[in-house]
C-alpha positions in Angstrom: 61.6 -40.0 -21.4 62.6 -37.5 -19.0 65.8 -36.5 -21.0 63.6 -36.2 -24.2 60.9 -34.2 -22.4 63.6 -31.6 -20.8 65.2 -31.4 -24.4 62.1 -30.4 -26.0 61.6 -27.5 -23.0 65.3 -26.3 -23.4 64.6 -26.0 -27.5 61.7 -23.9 -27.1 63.3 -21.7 -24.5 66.3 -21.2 -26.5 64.3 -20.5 -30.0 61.8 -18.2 -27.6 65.2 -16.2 -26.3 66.7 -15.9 -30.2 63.2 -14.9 -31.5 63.2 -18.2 -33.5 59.3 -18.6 -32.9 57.2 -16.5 -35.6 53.7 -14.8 -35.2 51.4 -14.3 -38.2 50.0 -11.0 -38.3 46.5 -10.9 -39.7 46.6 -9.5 -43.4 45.7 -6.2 -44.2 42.1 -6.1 -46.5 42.8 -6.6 -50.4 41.3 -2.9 -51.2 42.6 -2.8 -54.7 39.7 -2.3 -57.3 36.8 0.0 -57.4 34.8 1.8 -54.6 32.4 4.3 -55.1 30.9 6.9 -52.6 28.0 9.9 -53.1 29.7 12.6 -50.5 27.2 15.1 -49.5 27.9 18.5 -50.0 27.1 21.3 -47.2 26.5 24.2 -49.9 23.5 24.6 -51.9 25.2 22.8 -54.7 24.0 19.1 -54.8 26.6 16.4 -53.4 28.7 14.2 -56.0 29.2 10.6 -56.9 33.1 9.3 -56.5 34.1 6.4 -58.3 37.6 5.4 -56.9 40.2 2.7 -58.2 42.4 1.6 -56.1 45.8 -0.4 -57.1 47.8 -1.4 -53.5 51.5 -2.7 -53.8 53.3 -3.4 -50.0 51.9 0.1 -48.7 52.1 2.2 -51.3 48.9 2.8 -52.7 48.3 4.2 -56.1 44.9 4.6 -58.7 42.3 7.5 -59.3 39.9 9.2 -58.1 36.5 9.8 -60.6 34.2 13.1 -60.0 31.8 15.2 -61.5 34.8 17.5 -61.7 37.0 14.9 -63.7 39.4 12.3 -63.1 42.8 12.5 -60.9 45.9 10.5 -59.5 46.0 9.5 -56.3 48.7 11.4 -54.9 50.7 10.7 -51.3 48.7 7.1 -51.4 50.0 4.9 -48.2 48.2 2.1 -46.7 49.2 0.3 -43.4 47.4 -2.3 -42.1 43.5 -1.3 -42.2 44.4 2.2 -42.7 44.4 4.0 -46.1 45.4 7.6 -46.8 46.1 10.0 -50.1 45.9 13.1 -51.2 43.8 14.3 -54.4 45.0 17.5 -55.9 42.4 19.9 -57.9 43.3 22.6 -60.3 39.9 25.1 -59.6 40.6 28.6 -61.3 44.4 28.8 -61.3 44.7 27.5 -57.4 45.8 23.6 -56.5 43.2 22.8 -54.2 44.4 19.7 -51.6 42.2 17.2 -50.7 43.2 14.6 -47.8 41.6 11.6 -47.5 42.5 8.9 -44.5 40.4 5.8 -43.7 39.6 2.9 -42.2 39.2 -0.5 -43.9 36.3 -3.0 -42.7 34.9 -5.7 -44.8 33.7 -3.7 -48.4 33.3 -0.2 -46.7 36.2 2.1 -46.4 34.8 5.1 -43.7 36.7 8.2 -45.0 37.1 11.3 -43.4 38.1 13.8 -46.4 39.9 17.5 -45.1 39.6 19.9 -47.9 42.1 22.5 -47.3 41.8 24.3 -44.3 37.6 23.5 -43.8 36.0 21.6 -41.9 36.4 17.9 -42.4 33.5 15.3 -43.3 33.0 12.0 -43.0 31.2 9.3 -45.8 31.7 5.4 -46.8 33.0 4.2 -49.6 31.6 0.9 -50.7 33.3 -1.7 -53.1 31.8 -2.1 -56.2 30.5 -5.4 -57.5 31.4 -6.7 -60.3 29.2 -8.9 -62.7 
């Protein structure tokens, strides 16, 4: 029994040197379908209501992004792990305005910090929308 029991020590020590033994990571939150969000404004002008569909393949991320102002690609989308970011570009006048979003995944909110150019950034949750 001693032989067997020495065996079975010398086999885990050798798969444990060659990197044999594996280690499931926890997967990263299923964000693809639709969120929606009502993100404040700090002007005078009444905030707006987003609608966002998400599409995730490996850690790209793809969709559109619904507004008062219209609807837009998801530009720049990446998601890694819990983490999400994109870009949303908007034609105002004859300028492309950048939007950057990055955020963090937990359960069905997303909490987004959105840059807008060179302003000051601001924070809002996205929540996933049920579906009947």
């Amino acid at each position: 029994m001693k032989s067997l029991s020495a065996l079975r020590v010398a086999l885990a020590v050798a798969f444990l040197q060659i990197g044999v033994v594996q280690v499931e990571l926890p997967a990263a939150p299923d964000i693809t379908g639709r969120w929606w969000a009502d993100i404040p404004n700090k002007t005078p002008v009444p905030g707006q209501h987003y609608t966002f569909e998400f599409k995730v393949d490996g850690s790209t991320l793809t969709g559109t992004v619904d507004s008062e102002g219209g609807r837009r690609a998801i530009e720049e989308g990446h998601v890694a792990g819990e983490t999400i970011s994109f870009v949303e570009l908007v034609v105002f006048d004859s300028d492309l305005i950048r939007i950057e979003y990055s955020g963090v995944v937990s359960g069905d909110e997303i909490r987004f910090t959105r840059t807008v150019e060179d302003y000051e950034s601001e924070q809002f949750i996205a929540r996933r929308s049920v579906t009947l």
